[in-house]
C-alpha positions in Angstrom: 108.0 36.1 -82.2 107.2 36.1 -86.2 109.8 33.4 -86.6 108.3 31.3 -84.0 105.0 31.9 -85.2 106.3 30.5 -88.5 107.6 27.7 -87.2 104.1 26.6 -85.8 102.0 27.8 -88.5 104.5 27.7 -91.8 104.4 24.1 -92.7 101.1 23.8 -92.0 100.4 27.2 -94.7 103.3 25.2 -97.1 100.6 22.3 -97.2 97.6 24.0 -97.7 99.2 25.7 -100.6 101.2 22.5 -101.9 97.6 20.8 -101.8 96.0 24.0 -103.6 98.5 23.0 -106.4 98.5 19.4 -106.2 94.5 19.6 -107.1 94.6 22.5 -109.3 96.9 19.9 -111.8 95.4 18.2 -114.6 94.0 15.1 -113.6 95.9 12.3 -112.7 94.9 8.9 -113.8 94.3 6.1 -110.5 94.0 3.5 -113.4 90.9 1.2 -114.3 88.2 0.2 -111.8 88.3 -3.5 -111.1 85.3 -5.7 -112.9 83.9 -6.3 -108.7 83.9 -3.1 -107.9 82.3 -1.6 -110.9 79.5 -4.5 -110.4 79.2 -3.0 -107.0 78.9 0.4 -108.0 76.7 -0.1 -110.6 74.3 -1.5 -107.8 75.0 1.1 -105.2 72.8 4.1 -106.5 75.9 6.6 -104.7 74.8 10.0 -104.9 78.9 10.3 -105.0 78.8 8.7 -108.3 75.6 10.4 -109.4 77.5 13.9 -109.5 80.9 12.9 -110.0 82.9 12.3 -113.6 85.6 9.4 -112.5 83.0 5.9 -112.4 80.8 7.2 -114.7 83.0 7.7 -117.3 84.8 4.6 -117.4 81.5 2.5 -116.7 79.6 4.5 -120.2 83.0 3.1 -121.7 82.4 -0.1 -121.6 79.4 -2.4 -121.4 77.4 -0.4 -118.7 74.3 1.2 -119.8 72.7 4.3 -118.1 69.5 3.9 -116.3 68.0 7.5 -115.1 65.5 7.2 -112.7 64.8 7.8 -109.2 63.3 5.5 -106.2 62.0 2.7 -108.2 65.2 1.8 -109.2 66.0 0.5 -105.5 63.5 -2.1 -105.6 65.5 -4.7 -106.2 63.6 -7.6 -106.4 64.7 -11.1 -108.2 63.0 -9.5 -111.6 64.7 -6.4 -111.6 66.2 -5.4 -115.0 69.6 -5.4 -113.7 69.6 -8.6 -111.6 67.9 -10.4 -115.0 70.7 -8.8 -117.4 73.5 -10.2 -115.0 71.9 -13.9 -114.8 71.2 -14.2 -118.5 75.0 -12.7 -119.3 73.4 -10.1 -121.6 76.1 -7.9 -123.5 74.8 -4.8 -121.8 74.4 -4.3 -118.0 72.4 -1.8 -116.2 74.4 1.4 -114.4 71.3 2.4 -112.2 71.1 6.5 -111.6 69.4 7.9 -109.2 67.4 7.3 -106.2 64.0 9.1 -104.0 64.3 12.7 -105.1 66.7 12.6 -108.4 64.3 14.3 -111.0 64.6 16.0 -114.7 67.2 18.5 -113.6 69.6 16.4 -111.3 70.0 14.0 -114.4 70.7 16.8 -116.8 73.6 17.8 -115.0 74.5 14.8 -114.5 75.1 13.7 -117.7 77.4 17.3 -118.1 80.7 15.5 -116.8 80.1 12.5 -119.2 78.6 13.8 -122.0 81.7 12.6 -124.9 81.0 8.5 -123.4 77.4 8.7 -123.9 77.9 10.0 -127.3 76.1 7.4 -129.6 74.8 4.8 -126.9 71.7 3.5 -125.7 70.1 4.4 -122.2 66.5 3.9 -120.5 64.7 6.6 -119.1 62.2 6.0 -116.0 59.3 8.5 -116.2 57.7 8.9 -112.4 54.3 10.8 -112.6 54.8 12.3 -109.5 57.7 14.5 -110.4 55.6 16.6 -111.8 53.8 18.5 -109.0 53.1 22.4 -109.1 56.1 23.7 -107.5 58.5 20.7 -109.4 62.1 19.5 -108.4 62.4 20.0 -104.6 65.2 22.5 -103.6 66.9 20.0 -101.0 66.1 16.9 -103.3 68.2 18.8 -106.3 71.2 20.0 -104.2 71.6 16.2 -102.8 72.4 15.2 -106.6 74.3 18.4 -107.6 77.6 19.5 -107.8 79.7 22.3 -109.0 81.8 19.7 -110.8 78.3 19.2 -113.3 77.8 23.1 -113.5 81.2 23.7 -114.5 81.7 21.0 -116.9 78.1 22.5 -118.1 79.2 26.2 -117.9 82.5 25.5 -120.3 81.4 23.8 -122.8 77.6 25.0 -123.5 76.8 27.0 -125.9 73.7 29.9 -126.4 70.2 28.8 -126.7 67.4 29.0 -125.4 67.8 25.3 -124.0 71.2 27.0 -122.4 69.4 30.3 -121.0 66.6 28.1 -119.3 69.2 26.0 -118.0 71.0 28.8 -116.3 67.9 30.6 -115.0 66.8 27.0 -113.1 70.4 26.2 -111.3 69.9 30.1 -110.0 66.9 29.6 -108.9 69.0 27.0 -106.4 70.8 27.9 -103.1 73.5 25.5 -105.0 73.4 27.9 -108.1 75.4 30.8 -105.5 77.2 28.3 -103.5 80.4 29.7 -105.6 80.0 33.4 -106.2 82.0 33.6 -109.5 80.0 30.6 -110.9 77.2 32.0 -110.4 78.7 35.1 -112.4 79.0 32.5 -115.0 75.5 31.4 -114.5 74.1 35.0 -115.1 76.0 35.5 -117.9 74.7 32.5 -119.7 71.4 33.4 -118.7 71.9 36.4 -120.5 73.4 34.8 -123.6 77.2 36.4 -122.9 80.5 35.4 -122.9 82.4 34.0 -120.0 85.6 36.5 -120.7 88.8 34.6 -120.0 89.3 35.0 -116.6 86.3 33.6 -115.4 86.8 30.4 -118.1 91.0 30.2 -116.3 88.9 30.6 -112.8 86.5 28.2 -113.4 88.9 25.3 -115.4 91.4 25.6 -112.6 87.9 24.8 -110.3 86.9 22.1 -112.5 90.5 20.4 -112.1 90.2 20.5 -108.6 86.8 19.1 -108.6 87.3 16.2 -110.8 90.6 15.5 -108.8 88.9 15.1 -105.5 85.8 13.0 -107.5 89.4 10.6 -108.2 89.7 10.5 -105.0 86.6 10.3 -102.8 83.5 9.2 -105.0 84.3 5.7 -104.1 83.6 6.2 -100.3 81.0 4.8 -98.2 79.3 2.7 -101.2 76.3 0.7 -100.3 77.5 -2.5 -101.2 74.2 -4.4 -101.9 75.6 -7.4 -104.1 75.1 -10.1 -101.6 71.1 -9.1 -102.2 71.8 -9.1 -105.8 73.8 -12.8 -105.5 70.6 -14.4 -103.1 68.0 -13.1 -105.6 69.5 -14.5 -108.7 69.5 -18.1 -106.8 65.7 -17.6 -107.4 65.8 -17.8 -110.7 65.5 -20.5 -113.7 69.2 -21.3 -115.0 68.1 -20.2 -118.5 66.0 -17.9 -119.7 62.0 -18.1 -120.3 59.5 -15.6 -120.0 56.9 -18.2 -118.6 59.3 -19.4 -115.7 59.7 -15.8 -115.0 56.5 -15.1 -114.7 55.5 -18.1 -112.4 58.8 -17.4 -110.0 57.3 -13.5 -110.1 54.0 -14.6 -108.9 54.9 -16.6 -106.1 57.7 -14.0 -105.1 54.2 -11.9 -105.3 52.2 -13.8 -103.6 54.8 -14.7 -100.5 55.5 -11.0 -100.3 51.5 -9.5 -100.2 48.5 -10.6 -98.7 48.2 -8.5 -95.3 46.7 -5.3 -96.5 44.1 -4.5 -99.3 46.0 -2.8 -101.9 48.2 -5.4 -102.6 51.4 -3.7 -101.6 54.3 -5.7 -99.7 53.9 -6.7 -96.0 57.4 -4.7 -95.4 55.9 -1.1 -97.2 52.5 -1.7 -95.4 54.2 -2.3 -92.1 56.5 0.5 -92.4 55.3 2.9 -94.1 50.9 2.6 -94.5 49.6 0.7 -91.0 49.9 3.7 -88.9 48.8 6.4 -91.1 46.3 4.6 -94.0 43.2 5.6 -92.5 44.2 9.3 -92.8 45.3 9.2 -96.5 41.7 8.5 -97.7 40.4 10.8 -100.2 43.1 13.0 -99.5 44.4 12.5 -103.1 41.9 13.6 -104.9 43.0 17.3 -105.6 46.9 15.8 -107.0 47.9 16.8 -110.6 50.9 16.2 -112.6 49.7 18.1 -115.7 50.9 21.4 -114.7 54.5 21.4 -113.7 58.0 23.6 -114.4 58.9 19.3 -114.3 57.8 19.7 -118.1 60.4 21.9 -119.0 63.2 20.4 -117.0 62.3 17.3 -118.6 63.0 19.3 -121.7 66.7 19.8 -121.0 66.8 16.0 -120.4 65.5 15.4 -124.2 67.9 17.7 -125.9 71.1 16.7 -124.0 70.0 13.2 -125.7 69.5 15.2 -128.7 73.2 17.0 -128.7 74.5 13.4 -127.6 73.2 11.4 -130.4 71.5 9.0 -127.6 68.8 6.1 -128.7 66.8 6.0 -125.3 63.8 3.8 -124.5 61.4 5.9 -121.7 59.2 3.8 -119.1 56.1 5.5 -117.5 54.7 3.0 -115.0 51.3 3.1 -113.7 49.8 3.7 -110.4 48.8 1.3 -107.7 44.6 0.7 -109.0 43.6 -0.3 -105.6 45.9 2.6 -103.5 44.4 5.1 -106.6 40.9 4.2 -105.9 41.4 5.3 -102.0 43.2 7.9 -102.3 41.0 9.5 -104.6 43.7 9.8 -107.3 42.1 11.1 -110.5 42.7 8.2 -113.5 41.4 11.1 -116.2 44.4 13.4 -114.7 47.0 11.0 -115.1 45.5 9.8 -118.2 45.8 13.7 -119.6 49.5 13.6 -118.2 50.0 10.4 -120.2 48.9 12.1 -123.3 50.8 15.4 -122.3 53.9 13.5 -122.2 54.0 11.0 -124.4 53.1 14.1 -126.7 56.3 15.9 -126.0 58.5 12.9 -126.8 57.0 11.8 -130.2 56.3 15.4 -131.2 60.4 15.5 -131.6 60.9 11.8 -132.2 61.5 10.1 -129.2 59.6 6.9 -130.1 60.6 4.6 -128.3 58.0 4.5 -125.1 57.5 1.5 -122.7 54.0 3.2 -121.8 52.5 0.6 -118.7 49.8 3.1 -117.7 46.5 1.6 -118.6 48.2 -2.2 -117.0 45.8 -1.7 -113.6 44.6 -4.8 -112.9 47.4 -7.3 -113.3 48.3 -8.8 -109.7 51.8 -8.7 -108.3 53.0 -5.9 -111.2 53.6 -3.4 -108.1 55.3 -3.8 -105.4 53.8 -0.6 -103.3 51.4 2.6 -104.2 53.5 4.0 -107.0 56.8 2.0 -108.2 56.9 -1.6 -110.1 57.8 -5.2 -108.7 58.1 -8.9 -109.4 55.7 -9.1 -112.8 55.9 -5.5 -113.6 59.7 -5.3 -113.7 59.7 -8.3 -115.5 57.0 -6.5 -118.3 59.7 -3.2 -118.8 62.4 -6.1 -119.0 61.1 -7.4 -122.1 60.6 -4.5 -123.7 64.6 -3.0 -122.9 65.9 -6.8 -123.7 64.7 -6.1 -127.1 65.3 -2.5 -127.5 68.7 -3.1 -126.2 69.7 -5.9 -128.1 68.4 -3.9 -131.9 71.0 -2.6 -133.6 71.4 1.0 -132.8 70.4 3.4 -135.6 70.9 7.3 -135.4 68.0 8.8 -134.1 66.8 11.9 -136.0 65.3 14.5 -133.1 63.3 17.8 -134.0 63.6 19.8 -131.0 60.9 22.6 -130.3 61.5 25.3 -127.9 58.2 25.8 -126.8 58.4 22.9 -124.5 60.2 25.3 -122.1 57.3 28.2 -122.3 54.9 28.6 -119.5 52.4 28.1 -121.7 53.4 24.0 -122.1 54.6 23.7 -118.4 50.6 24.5 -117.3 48.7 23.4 -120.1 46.1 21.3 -118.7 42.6 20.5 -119.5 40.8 20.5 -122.6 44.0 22.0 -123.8 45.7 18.6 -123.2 42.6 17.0 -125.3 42.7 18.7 -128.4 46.5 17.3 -128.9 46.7 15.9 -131.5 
């Protein structure tokens, strides 16, 4: 009986284990990713790629330049930074990260698998107000753009600070942080400032292999391929480069795309997504504030891992739809006192260069919906990262401060926010 129970069930235990081995190995190399199918990927916004080591680390090798943001960066309209840089054969081209829900956190992990290629480069930061609600990152929204490959690359090679303990103490306060119960063993004891031991550092490198040998294999699945939209809007486009074209081909891209509801967003967002349901929505922002938010400290992470990398980064913060504010009941003196608030943080530690577009409110066709840019506002942030990307890079000299992390920062608000000076 045991031997024909064998039989059945042997080969198949042989393969389990031979596969056990196979990805426990250090990794393997499937060679370089074809020039297409980087441009494709660098388009596709993959959550896969988001998380994973394999693209990212031979796109930040080459000419591809990191661009962290979240659900503006799908707007991809004829003006859109990445769709200008590729038409005007720039020597940089955008790698855009992130999509609706990828906040502070997600991108400081993600940066853990990658963080010898970014050493020394350039990158552009997207700032969205509305991350920074009461209760910050949402749990669901973080575990899409996590994975236990970032928190063990993280886990290895960080070492203790308060930076580090914070770190620890926010992937914890995840379902993801006890998805693997030795990690988060690992997790506590960097919480608490103590050593790994070796056996969970041979536990967790062994996981790490494994990890970055199935990214190898699978991160490349199910892309959205969206260059045939990226080859019909560059038709749109003057053959060489001036702002003043751009402009006029932004306005009339504007103007064909608006013009059936009063705040100026497109026809497809105002059919989808504000025809139904406006009505309700009135007034009903009144009571929003991004001033007081753990978002502050994640955010903080984000700045030192640029710190510890050596990173020159240029930071967006777009405004607000004027016309969807003014329904809504959005409050301009809160978001002008989470302006100051974060502007604040960055130059504080010498993050200087800001693309800050929140006072543009009245400039037609720079939004394409309530809260992310379009047509002449992506062509605005364009200008400034043309030039900022084609300066020569000079080592950025950061003073960090801790007490971006304390309470007392994530929920200052108020007059407090005033009397910064």
């Amino acid at each position: 009986m045991k031997k024909e129970l064998f039989k059945i069930f042997g080969p198949l235990i042989c393969a389990f284990l031979l596969l056990g081995i196979f990805l426990g190995l250090p990794l393997f190399n499937r060679g370089k990713i074809s020039k297409e199918k980087m441009r494709e990927i660098s388009y596709s916004q993959s959550t896969n790629i988001f998380k994973g080591r394999y693209v990212k680390n031979q796109a930040f090798s080459g000419k591809y330049v990191p661009f962290f943001g979240s659900s503006e960066l799908s707007r991809l309209d004829a003006l859109h930074p990445s769709i200008l840089a590729e038409k005007y054969h720039r020597n940089y081209q955008p790698f855009l990260l992130g999509n609706a829900g990828s906040q502070s956190l997600a991108h400081f992990y993600s940066m853990q698998p990658v963080n010898s290629v970014l050493h020394g480069k350039k990158a552009v930061f997207i700032i969205s107000p509305q991350w920074f609600v009461k209760d910050g990152t949402n749990d669901e929204a973080f575990s899409l753009y996590y994975s236990n490959l970032e928190g063990m690359n993280w886990i290895l090679n960080s070492k203790d600070s308060r930076a580090t303990r914070y770190a620890a103490s926010r992937l914890l306060a995840m379902p993801t942080g006890s998805s693997d119960k030795l990690m988060e063993m690992a997790l506590k004891k960097k919480e608490k400032g103590k050593p790994l031991g070796k056996p969970l550092r041979w536990y967790l490198e062994y996981r790490r292999n494994v990890l970055e040998n199935e990214d190898h294999l699978f991160s490349m699945f199910k892309l959205n391929d969206r260059t045939q939209k990226v080859d019909r809007a560059m038709k749109k486009l003057p053959e060489r480069y001036s702002v003043g074209k751009l402009d006029a081909v932004a306005t009339k891209l504007g103007e064909n795309a608006t013009g059936n509801n009063p705040f100026d967003v497109s026809k497809k967002f105002w059919n989808k997504r504000l025809k139904g349901n406006y009505k309700k929505l009135k007034g009903k922002q009144a009571d929003y504030d991004y001033t007081q938010s753990p978002e502050f400290a994640d955010f903080q992470l984000v700045l030192q891992q640029f710190k510890d990398n050596n990173m020159d980064v240029m930071f967006i913060i777009p405004p607000v739809n004027r016309k969807w504010m003014e329904y809504t009941g959005l409050s301009q003196e809160m978001l002008d006192r989470f302006d100051k608030k974060i502007i604040y943080q960055l130059q504080s530690q010498g993050f200087n260069n800001i693309c800050d577009m929140t006072n543009v409110r009245e400039e037609p066709y720079f939004m394409q919906d309530t809260i992310h840019l379009g047509w002449r506002g992506w062509l605005a942030a364009d200008i400034y990262i043309s030039q900022f990307m084609a300066s020569k890079f000079e080592a950025p000299h950061y003073k960090m401060n801790d007490m971006f992390y304390s309470k007392g920062w994530q929920n200052l608000s108020g007059r407090g926010i005033d009397d910064l000076k």
